[in-house]
PDB file of N, CA, C, O and CB in Angstrom:
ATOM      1  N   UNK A   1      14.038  19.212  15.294  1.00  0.00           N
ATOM      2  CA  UNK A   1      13.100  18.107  15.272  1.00  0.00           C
ATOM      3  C   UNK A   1      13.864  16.804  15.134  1.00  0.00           C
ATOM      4  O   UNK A   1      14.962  16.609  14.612  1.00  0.00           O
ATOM      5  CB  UNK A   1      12.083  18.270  14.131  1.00  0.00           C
ATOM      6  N   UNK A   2      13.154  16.084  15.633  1.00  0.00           N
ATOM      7  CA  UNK A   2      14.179  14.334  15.287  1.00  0.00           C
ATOM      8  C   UNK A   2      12.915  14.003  14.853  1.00  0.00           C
ATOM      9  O   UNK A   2      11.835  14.381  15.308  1.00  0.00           O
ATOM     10  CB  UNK A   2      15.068  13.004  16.813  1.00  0.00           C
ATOM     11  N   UNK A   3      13.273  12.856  13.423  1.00  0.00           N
ATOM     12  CA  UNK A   3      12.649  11.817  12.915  1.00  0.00           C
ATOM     13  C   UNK A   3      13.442  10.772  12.845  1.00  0.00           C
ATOM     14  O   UNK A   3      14.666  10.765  12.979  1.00  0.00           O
ATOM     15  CB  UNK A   3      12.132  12.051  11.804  1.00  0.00           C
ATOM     16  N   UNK A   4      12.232   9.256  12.484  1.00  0.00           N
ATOM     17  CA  UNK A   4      13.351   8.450  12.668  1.00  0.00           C
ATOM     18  C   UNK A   4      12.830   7.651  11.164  1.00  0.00           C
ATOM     19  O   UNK A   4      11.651   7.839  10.863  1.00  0.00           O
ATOM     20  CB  UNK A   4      13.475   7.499  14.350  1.00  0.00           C
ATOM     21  N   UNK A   5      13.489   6.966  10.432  1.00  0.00           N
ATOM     22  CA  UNK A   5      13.333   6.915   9.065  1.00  0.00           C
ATOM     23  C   UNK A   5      12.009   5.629   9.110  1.00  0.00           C
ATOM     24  O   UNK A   5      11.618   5.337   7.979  1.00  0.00           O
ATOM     25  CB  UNK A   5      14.987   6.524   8.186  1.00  0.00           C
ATOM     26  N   UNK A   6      11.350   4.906  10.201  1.00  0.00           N
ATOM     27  CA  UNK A   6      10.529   4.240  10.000  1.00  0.00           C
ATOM     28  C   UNK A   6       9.040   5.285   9.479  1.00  0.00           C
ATOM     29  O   UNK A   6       8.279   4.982   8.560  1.00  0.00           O
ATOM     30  CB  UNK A   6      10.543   3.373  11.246  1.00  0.00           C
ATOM     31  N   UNK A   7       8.918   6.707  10.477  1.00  0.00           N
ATOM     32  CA  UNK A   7       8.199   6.984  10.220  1.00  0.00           C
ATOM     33  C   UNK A   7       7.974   7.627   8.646  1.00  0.00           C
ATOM     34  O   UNK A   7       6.811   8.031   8.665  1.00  0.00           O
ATOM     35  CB  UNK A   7       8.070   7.420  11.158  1.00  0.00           C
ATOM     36  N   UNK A   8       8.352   7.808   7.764  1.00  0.00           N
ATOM     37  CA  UNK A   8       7.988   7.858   6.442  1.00  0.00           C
ATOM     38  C   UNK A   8       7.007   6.908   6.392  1.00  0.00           C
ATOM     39  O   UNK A   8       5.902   7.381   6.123  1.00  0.00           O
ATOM     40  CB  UNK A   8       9.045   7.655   5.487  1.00  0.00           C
ATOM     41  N   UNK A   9       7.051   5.319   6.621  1.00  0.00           N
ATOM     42  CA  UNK A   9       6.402   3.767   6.312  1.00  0.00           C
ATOM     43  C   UNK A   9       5.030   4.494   7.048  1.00  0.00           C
ATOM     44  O   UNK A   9       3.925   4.339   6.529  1.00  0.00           O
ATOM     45  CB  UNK A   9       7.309   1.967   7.254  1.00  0.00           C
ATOM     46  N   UNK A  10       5.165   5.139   8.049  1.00  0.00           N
ATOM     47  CA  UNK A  10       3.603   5.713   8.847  1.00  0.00           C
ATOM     48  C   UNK A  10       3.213   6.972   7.831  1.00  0.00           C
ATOM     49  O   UNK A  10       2.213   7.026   7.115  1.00  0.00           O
ATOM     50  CB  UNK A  10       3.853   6.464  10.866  1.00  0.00           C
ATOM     51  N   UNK A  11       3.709   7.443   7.888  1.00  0.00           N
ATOM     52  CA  UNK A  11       3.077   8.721   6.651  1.00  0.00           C
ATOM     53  C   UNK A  11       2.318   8.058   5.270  1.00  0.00           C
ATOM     54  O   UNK A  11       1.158   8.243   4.902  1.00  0.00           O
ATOM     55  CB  UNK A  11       4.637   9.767   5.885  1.00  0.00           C
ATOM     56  N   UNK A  12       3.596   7.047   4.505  1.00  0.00           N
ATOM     57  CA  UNK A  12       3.450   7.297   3.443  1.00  0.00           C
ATOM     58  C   UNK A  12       2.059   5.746   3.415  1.00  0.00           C
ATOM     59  O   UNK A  12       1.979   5.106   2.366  1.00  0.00           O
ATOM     60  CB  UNK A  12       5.083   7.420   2.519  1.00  0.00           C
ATOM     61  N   UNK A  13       1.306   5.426   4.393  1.00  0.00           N
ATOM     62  CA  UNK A  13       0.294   4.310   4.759  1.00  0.00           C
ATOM     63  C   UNK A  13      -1.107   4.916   5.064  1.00  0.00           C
ATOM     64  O   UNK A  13      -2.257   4.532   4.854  1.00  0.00           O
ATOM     65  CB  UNK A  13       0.804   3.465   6.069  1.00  0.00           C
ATOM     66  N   UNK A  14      -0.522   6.080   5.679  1.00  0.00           N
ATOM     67  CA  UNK A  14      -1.552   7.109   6.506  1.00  0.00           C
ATOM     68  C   UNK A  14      -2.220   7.531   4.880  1.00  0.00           C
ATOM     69  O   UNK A  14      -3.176   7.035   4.283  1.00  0.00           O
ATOM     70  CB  UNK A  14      -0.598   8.763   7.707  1.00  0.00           C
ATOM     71  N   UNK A  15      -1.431   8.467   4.547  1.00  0.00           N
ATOM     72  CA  UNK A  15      -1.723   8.892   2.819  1.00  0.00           C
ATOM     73  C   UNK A  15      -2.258   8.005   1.674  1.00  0.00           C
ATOM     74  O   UNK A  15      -3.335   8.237   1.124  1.00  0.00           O
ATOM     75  CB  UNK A  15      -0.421   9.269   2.173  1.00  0.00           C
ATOM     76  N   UNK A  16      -1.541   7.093   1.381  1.00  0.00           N
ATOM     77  CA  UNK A  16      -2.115   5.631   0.879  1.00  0.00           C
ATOM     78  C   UNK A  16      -3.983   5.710   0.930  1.00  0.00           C
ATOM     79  O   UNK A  16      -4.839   5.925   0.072  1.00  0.00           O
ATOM     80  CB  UNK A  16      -1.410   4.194   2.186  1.00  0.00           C
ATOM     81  N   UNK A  17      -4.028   5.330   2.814  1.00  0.00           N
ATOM     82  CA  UNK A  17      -5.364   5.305   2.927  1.00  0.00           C
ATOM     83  C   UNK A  17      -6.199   6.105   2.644  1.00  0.00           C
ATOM     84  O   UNK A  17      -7.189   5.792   1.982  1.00  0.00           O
ATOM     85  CB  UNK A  17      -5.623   5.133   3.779  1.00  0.00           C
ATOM     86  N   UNK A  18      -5.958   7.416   3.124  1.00  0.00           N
ATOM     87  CA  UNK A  18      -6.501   8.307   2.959  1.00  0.00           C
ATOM     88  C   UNK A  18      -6.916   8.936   1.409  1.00  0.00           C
ATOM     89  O   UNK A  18      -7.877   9.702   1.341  1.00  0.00           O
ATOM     90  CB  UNK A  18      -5.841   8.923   3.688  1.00  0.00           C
ATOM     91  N   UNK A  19      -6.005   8.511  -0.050  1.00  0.00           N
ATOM     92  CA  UNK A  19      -6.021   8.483  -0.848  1.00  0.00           C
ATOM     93  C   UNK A  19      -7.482   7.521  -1.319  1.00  0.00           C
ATOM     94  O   UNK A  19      -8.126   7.801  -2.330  1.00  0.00           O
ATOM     95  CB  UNK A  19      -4.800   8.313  -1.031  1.00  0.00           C
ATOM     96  N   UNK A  20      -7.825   6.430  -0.441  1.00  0.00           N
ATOM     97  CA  UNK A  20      -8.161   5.669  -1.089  1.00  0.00           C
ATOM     98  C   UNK A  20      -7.786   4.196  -2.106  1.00  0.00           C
ATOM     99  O   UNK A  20      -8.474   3.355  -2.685  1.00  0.00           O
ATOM    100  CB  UNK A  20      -8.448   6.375  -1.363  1.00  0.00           C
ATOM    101  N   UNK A  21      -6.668   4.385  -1.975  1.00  0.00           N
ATOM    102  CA  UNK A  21      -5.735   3.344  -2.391  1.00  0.00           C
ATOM    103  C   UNK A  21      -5.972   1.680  -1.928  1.00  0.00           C
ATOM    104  O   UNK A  21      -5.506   1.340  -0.840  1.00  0.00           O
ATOM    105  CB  UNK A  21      -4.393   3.847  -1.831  1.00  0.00           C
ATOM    106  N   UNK A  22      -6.644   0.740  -2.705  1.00  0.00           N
ATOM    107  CA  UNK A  22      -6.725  -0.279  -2.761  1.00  0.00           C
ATOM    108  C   UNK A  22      -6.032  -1.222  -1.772  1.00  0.00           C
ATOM    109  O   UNK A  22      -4.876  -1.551  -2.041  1.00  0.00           O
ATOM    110  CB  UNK A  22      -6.530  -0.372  -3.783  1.00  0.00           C
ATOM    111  N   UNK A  23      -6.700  -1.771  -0.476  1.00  0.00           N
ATOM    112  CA  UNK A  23      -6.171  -2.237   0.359  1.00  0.00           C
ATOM    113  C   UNK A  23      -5.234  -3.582   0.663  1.00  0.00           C
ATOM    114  O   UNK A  23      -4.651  -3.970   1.675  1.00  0.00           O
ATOM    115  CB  UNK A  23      -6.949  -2.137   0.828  1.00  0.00           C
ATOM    116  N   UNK A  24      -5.386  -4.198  -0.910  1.00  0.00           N
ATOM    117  CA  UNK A  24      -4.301  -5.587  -1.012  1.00  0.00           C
ATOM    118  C   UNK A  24      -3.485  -4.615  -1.345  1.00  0.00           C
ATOM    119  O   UNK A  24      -2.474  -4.425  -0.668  1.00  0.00           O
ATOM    120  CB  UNK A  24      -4.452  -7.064  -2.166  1.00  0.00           C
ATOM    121  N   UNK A  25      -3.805  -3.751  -2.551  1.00  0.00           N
ATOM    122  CA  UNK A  25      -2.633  -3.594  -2.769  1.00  0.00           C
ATOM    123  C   UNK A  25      -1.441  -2.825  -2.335  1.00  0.00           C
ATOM    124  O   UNK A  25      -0.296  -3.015  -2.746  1.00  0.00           O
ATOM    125  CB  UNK A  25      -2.750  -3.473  -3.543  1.00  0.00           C
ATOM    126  N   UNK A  26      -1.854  -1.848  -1.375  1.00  0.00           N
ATOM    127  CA  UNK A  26      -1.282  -1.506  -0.092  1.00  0.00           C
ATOM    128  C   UNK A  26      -0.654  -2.140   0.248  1.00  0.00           C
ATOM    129  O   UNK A  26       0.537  -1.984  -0.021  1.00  0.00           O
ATOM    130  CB  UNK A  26      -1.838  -1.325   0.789  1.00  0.00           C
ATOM    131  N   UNK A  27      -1.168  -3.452   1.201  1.00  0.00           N
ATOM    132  CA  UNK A  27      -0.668  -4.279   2.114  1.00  0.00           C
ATOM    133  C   UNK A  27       0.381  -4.849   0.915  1.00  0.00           C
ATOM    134  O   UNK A  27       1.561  -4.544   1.085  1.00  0.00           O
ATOM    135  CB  UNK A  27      -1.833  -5.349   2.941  1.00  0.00           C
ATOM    136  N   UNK A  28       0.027  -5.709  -0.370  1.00  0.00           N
ATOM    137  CA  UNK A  28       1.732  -5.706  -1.007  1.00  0.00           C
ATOM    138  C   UNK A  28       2.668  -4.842  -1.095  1.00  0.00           C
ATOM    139  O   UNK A  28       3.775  -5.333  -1.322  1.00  0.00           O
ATOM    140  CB  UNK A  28       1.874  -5.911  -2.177  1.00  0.00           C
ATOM    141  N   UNK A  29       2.608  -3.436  -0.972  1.00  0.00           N
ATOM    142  CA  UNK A  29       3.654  -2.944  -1.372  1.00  0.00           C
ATOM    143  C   UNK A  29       4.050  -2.755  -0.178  1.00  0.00           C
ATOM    144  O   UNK A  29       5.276  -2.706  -0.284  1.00  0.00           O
ATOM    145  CB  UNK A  29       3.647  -1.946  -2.247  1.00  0.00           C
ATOM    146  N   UNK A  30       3.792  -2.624   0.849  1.00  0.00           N
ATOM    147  CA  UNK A  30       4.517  -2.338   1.995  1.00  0.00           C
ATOM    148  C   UNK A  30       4.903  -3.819   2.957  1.00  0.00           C
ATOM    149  O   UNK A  30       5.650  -3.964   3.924  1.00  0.00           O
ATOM    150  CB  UNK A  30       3.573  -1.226   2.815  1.00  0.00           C
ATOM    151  N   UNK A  31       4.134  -4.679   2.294  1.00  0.00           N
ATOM    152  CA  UNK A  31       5.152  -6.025   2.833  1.00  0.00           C
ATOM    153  C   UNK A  31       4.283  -6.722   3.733  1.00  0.00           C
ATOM    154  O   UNK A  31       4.700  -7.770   4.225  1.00  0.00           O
ATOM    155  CB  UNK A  31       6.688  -5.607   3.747  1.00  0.00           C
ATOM    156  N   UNK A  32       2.725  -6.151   4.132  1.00  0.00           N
ATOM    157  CA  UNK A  32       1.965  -6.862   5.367  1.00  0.00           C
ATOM    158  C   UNK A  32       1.666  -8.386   4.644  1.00  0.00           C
ATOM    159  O   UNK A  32       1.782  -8.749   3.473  1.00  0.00           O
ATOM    160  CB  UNK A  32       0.298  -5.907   5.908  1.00  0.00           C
ATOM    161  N   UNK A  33       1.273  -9.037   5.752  1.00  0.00           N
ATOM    162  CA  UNK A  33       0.632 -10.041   5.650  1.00  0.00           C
ATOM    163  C   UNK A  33      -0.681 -10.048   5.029  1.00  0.00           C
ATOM    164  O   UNK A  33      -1.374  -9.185   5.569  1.00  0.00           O
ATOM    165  CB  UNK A  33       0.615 -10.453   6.695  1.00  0.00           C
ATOM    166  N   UNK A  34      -1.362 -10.724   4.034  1.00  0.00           N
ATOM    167  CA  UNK A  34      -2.456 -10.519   3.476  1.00  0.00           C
ATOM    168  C   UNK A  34      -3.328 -11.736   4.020  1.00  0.00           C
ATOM    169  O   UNK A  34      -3.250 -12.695   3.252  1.00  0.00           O
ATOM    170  CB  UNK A  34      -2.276 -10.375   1.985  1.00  0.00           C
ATOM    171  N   UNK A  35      -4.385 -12.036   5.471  1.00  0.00           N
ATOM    172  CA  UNK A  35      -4.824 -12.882   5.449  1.00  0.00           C
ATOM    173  C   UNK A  35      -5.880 -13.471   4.510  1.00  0.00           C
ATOM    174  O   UNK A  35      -6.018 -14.686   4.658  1.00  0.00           O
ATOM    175  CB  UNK A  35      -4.957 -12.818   6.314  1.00  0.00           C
ATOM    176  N   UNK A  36      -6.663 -12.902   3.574  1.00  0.00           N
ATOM    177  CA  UNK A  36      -7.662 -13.793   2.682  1.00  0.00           C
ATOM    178  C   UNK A  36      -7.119 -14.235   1.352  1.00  0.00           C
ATOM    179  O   UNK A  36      -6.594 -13.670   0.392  1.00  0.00           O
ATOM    180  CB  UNK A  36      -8.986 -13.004   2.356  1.00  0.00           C
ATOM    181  N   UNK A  37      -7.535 -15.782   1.750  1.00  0.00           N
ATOM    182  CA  UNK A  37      -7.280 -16.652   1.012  1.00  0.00           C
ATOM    183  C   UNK A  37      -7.005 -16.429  -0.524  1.00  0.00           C
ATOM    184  O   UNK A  37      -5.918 -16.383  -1.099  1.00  0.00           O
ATOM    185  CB  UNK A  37      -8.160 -17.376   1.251  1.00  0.00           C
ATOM    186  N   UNK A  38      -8.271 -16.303  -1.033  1.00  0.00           N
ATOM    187  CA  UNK A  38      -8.589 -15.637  -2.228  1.00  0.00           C
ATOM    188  C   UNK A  38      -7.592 -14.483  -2.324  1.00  0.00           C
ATOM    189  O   UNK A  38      -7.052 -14.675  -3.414  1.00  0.00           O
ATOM    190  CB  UNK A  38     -10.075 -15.170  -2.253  1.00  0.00           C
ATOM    191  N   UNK A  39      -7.174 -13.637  -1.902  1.00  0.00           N
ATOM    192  CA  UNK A  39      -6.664 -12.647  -2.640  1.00  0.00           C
ATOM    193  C   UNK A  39      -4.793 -12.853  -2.068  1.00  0.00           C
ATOM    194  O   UNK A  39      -3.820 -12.672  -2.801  1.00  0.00           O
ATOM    195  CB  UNK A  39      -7.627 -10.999  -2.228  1.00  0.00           C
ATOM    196  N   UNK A  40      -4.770 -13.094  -1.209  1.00  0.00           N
ATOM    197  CA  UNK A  40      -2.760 -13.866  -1.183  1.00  0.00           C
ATOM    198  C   UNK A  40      -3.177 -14.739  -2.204  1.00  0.00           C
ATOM    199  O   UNK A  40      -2.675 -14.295  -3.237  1.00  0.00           O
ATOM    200  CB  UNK A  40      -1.866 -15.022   0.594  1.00  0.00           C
ATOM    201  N   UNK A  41      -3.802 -15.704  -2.446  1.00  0.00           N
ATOM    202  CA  UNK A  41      -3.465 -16.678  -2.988  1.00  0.00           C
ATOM    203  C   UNK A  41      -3.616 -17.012  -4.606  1.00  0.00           C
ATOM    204  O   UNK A  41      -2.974 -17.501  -5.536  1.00  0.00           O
ATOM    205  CB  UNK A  41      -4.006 -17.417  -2.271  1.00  0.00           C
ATOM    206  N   UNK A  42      -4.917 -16.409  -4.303  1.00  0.00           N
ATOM    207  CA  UNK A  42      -5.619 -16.855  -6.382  1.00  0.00           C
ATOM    208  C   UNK A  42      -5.367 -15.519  -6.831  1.00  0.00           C
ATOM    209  O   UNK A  42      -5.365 -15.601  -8.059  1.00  0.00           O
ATOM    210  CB  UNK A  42      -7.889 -17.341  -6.839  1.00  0.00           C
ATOM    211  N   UNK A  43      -5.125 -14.182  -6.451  1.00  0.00           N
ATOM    212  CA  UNK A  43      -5.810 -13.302  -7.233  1.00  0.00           C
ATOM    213  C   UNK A  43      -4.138 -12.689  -7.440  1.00  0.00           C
ATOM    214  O   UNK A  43      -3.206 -13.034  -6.715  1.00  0.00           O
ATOM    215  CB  UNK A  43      -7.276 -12.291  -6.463  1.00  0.00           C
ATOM    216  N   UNK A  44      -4.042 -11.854  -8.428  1.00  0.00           N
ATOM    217  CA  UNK A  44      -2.467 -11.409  -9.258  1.00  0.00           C
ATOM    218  C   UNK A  44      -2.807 -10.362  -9.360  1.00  0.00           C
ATOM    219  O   UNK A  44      -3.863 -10.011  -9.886  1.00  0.00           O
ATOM    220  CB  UNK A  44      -1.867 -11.982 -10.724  1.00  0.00           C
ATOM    221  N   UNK A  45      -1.775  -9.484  -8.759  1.00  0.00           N
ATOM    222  CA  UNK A  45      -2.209  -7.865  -9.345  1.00  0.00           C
ATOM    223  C   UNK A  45      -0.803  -7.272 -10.110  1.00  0.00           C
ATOM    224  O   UNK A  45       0.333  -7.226  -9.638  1.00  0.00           O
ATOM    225  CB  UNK A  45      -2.696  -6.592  -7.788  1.00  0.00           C
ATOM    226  N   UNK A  46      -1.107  -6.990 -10.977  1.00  0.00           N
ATOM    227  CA  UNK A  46      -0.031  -6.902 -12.028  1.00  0.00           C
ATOM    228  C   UNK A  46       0.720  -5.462 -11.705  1.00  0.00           C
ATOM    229  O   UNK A  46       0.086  -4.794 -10.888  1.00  0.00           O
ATOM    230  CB  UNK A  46      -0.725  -6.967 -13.663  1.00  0.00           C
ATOM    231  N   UNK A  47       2.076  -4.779 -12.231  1.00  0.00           N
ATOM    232  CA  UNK A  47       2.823  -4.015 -11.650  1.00  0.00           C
ATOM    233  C   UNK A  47       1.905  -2.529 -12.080  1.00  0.00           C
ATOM    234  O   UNK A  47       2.000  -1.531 -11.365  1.00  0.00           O
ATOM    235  CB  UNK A  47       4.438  -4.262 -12.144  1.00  0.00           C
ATOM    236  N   UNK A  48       1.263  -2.541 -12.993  1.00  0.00           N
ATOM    237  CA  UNK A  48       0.227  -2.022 -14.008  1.00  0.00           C
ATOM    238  C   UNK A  48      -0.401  -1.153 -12.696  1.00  0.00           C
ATOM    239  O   UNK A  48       0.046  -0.115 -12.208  1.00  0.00           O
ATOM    240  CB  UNK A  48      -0.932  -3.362 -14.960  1.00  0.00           C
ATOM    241  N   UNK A  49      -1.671  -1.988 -12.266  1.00  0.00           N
ATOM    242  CA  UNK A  49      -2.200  -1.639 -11.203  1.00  0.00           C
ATOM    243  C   UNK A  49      -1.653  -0.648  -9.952  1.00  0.00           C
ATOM    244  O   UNK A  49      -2.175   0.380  -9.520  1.00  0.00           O
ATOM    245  CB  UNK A  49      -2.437  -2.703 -10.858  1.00  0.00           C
ATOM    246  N   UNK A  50      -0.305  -1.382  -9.487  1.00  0.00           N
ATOM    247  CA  UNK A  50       0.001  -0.912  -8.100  1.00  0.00           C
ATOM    248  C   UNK A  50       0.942   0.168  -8.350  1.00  0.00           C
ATOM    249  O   UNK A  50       1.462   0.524  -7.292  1.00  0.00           O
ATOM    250  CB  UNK A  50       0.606  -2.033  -7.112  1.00  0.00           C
ATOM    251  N   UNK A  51       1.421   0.930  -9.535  1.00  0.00           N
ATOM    252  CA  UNK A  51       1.166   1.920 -10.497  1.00  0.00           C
ATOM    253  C   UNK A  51       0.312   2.843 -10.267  1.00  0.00           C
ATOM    254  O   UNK A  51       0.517   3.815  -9.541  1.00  0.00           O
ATOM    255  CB  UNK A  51       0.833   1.470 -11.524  1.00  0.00           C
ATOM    256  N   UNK A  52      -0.619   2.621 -10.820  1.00  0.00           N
ATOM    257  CA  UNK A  52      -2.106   3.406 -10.545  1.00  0.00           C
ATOM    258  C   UNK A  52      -2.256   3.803  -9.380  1.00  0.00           C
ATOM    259  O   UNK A  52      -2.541   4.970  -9.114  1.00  0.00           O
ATOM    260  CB  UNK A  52      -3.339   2.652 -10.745  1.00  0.00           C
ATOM    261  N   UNK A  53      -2.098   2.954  -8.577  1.00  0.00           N
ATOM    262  CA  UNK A  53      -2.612   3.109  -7.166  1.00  0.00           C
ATOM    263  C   UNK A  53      -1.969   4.054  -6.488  1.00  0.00           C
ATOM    264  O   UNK A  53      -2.621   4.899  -5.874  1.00  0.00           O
ATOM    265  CB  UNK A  53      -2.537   1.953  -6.390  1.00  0.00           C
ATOM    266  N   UNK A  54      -0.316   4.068  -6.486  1.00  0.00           N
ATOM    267  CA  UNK A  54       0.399   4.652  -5.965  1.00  0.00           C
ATOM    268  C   UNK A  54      -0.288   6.243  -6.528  1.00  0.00           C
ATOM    269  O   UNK A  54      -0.616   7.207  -5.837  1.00  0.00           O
ATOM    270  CB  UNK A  54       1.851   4.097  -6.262  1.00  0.00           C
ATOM    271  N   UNK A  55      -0.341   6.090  -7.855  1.00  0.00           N
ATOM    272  CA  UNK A  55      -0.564   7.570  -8.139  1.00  0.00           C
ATOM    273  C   UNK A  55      -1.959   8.145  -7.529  1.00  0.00           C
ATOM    274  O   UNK A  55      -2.212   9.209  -8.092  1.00  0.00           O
ATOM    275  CB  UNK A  55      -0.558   7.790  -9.760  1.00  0.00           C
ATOM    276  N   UNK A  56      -2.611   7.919  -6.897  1.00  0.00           N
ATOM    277  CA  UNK A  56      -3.672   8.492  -6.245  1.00  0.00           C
ATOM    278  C   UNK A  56      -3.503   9.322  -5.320  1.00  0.00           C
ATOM    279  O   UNK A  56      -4.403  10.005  -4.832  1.00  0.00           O
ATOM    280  CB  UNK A  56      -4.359   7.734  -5.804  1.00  0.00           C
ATOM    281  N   UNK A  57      -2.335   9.338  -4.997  1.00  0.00           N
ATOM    282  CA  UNK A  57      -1.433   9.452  -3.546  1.00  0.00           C
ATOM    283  C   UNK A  57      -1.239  10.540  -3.613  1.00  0.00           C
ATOM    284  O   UNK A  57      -0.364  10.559  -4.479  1.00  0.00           O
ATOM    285  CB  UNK A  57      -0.101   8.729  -3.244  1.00  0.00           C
ATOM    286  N   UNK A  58      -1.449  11.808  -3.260  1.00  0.00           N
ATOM    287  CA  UNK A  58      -1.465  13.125  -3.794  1.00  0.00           C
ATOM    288  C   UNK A  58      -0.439  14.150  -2.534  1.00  0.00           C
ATOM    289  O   UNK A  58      -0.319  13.886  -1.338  1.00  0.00           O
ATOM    290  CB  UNK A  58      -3.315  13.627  -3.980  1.00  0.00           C
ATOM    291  N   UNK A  59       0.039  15.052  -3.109  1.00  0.00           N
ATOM    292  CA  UNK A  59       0.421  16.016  -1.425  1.00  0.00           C
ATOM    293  C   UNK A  59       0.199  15.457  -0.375  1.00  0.00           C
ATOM    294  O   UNK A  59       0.427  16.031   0.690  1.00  0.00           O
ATOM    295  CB  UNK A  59      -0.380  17.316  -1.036  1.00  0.00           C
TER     296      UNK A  59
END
């Protein structure tokens, strides 16, 4: 089989979602662009949270 090391970033996004995993905070940890205002801008999600989130992430 060949893989190529981007696709982990597709797996481990695919899973994320599928988990249910909080969609800013997704998009921060993997680096996207966050277009709404309100949440790039005013809103803080502490390391606490994206913590949590990750752990939803199951098999």
């Amino acid at each position: 089989m060949e893989h190529h090391p981007h696709e982990t970033r597709h797996t481990f996004i695919t899973k994320a979602k599928k988990s249910g995993m909080d969609e800013y905070i997704l998009k921060r940890i993997v680096g996207h662009a966050i277009n709404d205002t309100t949440e790039a801008t005013y809103t803080h999600r502490e390391i606490e949270e994206l913590k949590e989130e990750m752990l939803k992430i199951k098999d």
